[in-house]
C-alpha positions in Angstrom: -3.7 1.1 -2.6 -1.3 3.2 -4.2 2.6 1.9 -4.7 5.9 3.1 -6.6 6.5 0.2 -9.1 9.9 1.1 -10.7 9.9 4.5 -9.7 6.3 5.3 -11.0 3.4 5.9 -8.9 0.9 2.5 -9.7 -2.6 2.5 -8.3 -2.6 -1.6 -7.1 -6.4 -3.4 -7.4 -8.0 -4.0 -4.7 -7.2 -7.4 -4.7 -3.8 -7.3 -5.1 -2.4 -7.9 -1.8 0.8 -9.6 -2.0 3.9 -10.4 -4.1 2.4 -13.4 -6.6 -0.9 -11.5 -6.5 1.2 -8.7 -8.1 2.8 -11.2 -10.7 -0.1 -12.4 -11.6 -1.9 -9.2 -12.5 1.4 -7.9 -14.2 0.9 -11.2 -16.2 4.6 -11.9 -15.1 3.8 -15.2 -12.9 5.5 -17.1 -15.1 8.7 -15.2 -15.4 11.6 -15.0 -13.6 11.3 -12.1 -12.2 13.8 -10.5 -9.2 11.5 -8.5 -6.7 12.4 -5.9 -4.2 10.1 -4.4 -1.8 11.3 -1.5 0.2 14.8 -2.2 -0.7 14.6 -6.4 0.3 14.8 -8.6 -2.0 11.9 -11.0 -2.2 12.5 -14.6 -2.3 10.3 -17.1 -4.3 9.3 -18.5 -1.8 8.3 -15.8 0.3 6.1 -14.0 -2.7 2.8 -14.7 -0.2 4.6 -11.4 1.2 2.1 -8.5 1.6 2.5 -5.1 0.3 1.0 -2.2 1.9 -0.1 1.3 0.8 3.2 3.3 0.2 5.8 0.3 -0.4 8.2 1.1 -3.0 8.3 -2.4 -5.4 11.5 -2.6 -7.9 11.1 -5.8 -9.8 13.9 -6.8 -13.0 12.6 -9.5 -15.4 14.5 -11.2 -18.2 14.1 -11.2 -21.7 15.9 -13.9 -24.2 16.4 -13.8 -27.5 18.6 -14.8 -30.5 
């Protein structure tokens, strides 16, 4: 399934299905991370949402430091 993650073109395993999935194989599951899909913002709680061929997927996470 092919996306735009960020404005890039991203070819998603097949596999990845949904939101978390996503996360998870961005190894960012354990961020906070703020995700848009197709300009909505994604709740937590919702992250079982799916994404389909074409969605465009904007996500922000944080980085700390000192």
């Amino acid at each position: 399934m092919d996306i735009t993650l960020n404005g890039n073109s991203y070819v998603l395993p097949k596999d990845v299905t949904n939101v978390q999935q996503l996360l998870e194989h961005l190894e960012l599951s354990e961020r906070i991370v703020i995700v848009e899909v197709n300009k909505e913002i994604v709740q937590k709680e919702n992250y079982d949402r799916s994404i389909r061929d074409q969605d465009e997927v904007e996500m922000i996470h944080f980085v700390g430091g000192g």
